[in-house]
Backbone as numpy.savetxt, mean C-alpha at the origin, in Angstrom:
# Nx Ny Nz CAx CAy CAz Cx Cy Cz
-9.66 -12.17 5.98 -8.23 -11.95 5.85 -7.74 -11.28 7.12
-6.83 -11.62 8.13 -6.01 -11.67 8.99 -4.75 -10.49 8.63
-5.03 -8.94 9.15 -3.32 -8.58 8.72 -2.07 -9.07 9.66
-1.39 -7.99 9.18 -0.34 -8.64 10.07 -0.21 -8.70 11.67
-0.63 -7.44 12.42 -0.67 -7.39 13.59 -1.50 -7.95 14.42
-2.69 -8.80 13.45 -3.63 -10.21 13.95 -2.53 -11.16 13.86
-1.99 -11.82 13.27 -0.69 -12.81 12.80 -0.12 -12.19 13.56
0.76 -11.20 14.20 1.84 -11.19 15.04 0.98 -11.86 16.75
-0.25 -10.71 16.85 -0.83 -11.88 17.79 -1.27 -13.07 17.81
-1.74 -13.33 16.84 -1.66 -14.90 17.00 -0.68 -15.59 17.64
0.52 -15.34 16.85 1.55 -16.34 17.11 2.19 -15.81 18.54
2.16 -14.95 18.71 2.20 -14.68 20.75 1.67 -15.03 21.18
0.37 -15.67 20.83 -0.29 -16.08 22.03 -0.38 -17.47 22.31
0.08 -18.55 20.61 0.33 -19.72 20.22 1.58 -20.05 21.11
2.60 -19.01 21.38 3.85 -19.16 21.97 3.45 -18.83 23.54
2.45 -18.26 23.98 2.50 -17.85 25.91 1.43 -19.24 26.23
0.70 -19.80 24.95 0.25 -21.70 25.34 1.09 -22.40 25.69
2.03 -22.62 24.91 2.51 -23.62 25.44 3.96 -23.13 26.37
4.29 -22.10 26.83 5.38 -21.55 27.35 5.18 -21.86 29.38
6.52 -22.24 29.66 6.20 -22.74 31.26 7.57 -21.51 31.74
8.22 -21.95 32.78 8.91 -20.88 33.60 10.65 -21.15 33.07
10.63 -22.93 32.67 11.89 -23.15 32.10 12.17 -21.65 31.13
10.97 -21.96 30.26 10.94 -21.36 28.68 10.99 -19.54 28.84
10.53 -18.90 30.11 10.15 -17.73 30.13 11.23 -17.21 31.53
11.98 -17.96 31.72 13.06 -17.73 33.05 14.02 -16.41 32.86
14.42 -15.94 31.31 14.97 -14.65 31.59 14.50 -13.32 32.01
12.49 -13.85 32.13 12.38 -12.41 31.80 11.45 -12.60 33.47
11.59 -13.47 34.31 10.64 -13.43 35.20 11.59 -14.42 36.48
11.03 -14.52 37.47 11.85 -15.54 38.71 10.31 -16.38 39.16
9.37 -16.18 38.39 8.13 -16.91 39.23 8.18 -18.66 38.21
7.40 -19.35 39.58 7.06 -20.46 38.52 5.81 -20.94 37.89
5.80 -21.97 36.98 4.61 -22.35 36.43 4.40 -21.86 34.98
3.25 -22.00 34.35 2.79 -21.64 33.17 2.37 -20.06 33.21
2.52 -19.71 31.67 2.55 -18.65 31.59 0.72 -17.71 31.03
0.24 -18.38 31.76 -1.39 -18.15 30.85 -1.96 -16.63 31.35
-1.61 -15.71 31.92 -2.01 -14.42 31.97 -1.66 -13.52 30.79
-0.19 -14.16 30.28 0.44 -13.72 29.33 -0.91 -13.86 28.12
-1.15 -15.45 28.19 -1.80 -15.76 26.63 -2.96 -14.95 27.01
-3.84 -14.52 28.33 -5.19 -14.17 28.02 -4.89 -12.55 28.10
-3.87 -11.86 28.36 -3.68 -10.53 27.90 -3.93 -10.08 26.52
-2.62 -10.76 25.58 -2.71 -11.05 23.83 -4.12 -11.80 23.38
-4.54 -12.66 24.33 -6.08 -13.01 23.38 -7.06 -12.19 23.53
-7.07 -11.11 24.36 -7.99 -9.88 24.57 -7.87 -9.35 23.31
-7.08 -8.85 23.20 -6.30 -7.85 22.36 -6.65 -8.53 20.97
-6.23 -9.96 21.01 -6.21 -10.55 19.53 -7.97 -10.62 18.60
-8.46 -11.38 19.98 -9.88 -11.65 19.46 -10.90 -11.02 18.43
-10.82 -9.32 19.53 -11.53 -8.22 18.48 -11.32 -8.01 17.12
-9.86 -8.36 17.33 -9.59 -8.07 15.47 -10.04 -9.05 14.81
-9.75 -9.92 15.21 -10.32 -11.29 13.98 -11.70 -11.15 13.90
-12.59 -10.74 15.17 -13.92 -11.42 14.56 -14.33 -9.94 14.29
-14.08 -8.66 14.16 -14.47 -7.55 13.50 -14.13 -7.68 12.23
-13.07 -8.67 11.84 -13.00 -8.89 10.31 -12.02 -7.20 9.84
-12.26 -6.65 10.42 -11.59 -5.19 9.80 -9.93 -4.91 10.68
-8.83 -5.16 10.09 -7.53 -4.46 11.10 -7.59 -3.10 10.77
-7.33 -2.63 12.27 -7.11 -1.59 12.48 -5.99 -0.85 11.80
-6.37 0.11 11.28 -4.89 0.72 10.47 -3.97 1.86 11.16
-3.33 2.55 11.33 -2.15 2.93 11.87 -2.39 4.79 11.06
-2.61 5.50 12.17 -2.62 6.92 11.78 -1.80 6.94 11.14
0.27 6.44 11.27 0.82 7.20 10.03 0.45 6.21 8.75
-0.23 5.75 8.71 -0.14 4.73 7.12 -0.87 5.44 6.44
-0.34 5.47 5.32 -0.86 6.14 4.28 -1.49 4.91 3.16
-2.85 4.85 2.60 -3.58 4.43 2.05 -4.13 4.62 0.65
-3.77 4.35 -0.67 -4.15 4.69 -1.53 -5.19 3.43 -2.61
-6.58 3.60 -2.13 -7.38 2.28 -2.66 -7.00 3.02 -4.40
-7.19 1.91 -5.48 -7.41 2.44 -6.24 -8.77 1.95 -7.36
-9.28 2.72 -7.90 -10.61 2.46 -8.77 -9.90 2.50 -9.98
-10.01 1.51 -11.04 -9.45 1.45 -12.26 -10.59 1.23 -13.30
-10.26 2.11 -14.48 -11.12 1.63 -15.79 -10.34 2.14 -16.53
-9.53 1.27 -16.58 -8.73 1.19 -18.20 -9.24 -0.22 -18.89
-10.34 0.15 -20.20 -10.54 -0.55 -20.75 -9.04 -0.38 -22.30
-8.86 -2.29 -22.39 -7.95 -2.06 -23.00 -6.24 -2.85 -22.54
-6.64 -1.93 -21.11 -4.81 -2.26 -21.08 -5.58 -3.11 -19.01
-4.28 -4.06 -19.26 -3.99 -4.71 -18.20 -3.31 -4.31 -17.15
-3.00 -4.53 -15.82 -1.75 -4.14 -14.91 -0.63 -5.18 -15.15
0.69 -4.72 -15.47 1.50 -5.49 -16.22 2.31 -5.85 -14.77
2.55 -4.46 -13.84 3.36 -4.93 -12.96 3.34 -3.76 -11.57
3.87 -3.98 -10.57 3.52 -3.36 -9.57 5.09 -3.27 -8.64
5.46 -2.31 -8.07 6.71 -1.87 -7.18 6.75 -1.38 -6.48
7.00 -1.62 -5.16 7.14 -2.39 -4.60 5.69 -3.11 -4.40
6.51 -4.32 -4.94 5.17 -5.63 -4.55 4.26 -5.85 -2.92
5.33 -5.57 -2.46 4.87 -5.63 -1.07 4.20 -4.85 -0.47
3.82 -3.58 -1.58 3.34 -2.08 -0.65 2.03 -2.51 -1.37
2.03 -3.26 -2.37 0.56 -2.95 -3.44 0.14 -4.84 -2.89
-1.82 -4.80 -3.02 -2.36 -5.64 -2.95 -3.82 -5.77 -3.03
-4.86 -6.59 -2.91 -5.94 -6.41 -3.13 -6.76 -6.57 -2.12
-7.40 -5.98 -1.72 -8.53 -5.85 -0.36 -10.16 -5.54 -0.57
-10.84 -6.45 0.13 -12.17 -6.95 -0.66 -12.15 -5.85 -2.47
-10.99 -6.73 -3.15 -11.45 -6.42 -4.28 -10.92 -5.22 -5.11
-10.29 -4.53 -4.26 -9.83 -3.19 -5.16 -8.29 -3.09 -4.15
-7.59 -3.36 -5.88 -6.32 -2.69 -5.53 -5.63 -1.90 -4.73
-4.82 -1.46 -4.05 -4.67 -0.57 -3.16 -2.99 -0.74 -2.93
-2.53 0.71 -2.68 -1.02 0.82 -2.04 -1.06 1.28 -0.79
-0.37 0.41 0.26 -0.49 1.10 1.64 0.90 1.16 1.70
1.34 2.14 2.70 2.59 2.60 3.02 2.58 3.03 4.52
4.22 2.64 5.06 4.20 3.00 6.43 4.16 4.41 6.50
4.39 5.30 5.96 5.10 7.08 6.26 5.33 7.54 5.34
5.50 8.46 5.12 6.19 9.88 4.36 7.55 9.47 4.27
7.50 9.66 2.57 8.88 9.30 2.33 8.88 7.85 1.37
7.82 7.75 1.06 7.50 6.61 0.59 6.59 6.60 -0.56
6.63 6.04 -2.12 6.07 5.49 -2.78 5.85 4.55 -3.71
5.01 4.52 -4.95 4.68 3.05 -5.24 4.79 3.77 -6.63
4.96 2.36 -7.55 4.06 2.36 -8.94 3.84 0.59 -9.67
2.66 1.46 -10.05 2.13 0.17 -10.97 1.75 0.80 -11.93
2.27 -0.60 -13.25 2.64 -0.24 -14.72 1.09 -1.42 -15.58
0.83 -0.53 -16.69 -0.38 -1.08 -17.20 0.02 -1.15 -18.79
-0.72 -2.47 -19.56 -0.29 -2.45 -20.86 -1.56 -2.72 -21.79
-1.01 -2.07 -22.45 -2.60 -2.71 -23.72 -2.49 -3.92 -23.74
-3.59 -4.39 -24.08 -4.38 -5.72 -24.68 -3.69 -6.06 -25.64
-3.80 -4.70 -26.66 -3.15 -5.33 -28.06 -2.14 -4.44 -29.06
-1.36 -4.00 -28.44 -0.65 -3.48 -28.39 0.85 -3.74 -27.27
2.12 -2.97 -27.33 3.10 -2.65 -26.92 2.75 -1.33 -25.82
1.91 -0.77 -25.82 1.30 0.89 -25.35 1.96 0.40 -23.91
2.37 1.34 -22.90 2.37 1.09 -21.25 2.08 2.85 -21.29
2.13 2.45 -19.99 1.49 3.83 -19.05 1.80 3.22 -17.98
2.40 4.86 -17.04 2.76 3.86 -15.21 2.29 4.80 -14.07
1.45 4.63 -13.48 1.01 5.52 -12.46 2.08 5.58 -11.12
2.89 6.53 -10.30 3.49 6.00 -9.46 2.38 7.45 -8.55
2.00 6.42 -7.28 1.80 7.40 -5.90 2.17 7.39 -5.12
2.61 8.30 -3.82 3.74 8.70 -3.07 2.91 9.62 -1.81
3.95 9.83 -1.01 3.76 10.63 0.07 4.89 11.87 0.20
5.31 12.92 0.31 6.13 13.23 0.08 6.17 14.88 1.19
7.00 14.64 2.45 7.18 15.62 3.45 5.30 15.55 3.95
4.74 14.72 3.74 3.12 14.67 4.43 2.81 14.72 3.54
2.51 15.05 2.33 1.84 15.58 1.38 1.75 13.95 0.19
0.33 14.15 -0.20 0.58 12.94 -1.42 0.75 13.71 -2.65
1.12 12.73 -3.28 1.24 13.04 -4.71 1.22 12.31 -5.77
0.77 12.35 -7.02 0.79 11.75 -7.93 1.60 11.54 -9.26
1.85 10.90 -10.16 2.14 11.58 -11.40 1.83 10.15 -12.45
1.76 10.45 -13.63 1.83 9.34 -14.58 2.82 9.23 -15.68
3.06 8.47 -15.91 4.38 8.41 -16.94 3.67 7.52 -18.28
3.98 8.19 -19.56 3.85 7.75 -20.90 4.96 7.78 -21.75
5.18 7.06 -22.86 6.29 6.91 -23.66 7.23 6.87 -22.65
7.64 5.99 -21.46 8.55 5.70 -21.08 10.14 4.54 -21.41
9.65 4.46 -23.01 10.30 2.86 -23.16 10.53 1.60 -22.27
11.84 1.59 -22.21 11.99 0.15 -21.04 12.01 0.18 -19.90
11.53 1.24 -19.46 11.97 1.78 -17.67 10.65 0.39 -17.35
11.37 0.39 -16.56 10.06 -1.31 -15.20 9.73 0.02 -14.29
8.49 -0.32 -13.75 8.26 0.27 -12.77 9.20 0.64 -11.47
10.18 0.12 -11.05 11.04 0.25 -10.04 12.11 1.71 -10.73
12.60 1.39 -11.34 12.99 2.57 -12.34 12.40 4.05 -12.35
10.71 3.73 -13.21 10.25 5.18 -12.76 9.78 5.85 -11.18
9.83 4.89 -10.52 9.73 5.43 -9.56 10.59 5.84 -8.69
11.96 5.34 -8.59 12.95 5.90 -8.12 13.26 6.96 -9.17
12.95 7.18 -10.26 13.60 8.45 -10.93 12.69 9.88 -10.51
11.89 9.57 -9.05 11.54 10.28 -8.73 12.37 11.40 -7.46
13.70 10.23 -7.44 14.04 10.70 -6.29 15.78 11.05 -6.72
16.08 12.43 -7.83 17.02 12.03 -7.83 17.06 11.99 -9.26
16.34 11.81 -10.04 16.38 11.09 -11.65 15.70 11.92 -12.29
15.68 11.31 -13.88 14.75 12.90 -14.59 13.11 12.87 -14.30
12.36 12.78 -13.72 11.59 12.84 -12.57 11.97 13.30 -11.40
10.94 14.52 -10.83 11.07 15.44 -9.67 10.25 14.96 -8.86
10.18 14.45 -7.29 8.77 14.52 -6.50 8.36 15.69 -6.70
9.11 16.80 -6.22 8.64 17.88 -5.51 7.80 18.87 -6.80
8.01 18.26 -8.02 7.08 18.82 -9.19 6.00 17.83 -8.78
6.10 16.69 -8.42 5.03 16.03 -9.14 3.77 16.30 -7.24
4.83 16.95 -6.49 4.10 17.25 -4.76 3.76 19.24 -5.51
2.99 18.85 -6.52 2.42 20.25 -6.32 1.24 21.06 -6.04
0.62 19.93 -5.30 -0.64 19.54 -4.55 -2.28 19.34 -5.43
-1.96 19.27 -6.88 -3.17 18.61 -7.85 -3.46 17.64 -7.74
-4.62 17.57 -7.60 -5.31 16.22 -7.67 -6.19 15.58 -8.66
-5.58 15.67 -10.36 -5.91 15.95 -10.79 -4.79 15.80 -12.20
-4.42 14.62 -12.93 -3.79 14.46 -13.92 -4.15 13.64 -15.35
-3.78 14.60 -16.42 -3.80 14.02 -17.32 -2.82 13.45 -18.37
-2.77 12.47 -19.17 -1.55 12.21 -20.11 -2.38 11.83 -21.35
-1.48 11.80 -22.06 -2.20 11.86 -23.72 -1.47 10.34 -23.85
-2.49 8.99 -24.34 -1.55 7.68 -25.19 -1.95 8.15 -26.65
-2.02 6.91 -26.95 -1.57 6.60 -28.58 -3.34 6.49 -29.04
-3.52 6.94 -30.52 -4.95 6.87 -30.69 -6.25 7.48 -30.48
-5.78 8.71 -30.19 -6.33 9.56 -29.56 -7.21 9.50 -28.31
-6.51 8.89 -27.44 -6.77 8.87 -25.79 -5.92 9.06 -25.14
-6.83 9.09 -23.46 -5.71 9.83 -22.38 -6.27 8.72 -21.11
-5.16 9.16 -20.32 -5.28 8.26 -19.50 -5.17 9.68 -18.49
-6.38 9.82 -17.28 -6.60 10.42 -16.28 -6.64 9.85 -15.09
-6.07 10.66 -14.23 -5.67 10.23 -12.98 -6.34 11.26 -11.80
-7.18 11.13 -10.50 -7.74 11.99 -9.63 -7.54 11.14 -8.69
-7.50 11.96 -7.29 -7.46 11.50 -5.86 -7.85 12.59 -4.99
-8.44 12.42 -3.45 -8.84 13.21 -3.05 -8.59 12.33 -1.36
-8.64 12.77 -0.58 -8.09 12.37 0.75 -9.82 12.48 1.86
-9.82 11.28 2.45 -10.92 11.25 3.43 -10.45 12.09 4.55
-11.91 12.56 4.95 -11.37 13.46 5.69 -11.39 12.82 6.97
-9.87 13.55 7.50 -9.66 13.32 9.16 -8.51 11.91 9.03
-8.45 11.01 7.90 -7.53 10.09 7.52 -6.57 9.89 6.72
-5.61 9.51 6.78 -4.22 9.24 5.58 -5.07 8.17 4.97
-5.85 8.53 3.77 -6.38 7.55 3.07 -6.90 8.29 1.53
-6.51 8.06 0.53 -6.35 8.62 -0.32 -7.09 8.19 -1.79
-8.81 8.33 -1.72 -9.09 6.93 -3.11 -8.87 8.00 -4.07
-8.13 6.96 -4.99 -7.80 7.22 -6.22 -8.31 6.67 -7.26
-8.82 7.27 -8.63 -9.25 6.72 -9.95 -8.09 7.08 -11.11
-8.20 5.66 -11.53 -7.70 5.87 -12.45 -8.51 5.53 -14.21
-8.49 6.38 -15.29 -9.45 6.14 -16.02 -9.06 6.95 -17.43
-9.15 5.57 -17.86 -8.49 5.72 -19.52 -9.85 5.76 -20.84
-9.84 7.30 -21.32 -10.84 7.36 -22.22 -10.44 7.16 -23.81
């Protein structure tokens, strides 16, 4: 899998192939093809693809997540675009502070939800989980973090370390802990 800043080079360098002096005349007075251009970006590009690993970005913040909720499914996820799967385990990445996610989980057999939202908040991560929320969608509880009956700055009170009570006498627990020296944050989530 290719992220994005492999794909942004790629396609720069797909574009300095076939590019001549017509095509590149605002930004230069020389003539001919432009191939120093393409073997600059294919330096650059190569390593990433065949290390297989993109490089990630000191401010990105990283939250893999480990799930065992036996029982309930992931019903839904918000922003879609921040959440995805990487060899295999879920994960929310985010550009910065100031930024978070949630994804919403449902019983099997049941109506039950539960919604984990995680965040970054002035540097700091944070967590929280939401139960008996009725109809809130995930986009909902998580902006009611900002502003709504949900607080970040309760839920930025630097625990790592949450519990909620469902239906049936279980709970759904939540822990995270930060690698050290990285904005990277694995998280479990785990419903007994």
């Amino acid at each position: 899998m290719v992220d994005e800043q492999s794909a942004c080079l790629s396609t720069a360098t797909r574009v300095a192939l076939n590019a001549d002096h017509e095509d590149m005349n605002k930004f230069s007075d020389r003539d001919g093809r432009y191939d120093d251009v393409k073997y600059s970006l294919q330096r650059i590009y190569d390593p990433l693809v065949e290390s297989g690993v993109p490089k990630e970005n000191e401010g990105h913040y990283i939250f893999p997540l480990k799930m065992n909720t036996p029982g309930f499914d992931i019903l839904e996820s918000y922003p879609s675009d921040l959440w995805g799967v990487r060899k295999g385990v879920m994960r929310l990445s985010m550009s910065g502070s100031g930024t978070s996610g949630c994804i919403m989980f449902q019983s099997k057999t049941s109506s039950e939800r539960f919604a984990v939202t995680l965040g970054v908040h002035n540097w700091a991560p944070w967590a929280d989980i939401a139960t008996n929320f009725g109809d809130e969608t995930p986009q909902e509880i998580r902006d009611s973090f900002y502003g709504g009956k949900r607080d970040v700055w309760s839920a930025c009170n630097g625990s790592r370390y949450i519990s909620k009570i469902l239906v049936a006498d279980r709970s759904v627990d939540l822990t995270f802990d930060q690698e050290v020296g990285k904005s990277r944050y694995p998280t479990e989530v785990l419903v007994r």
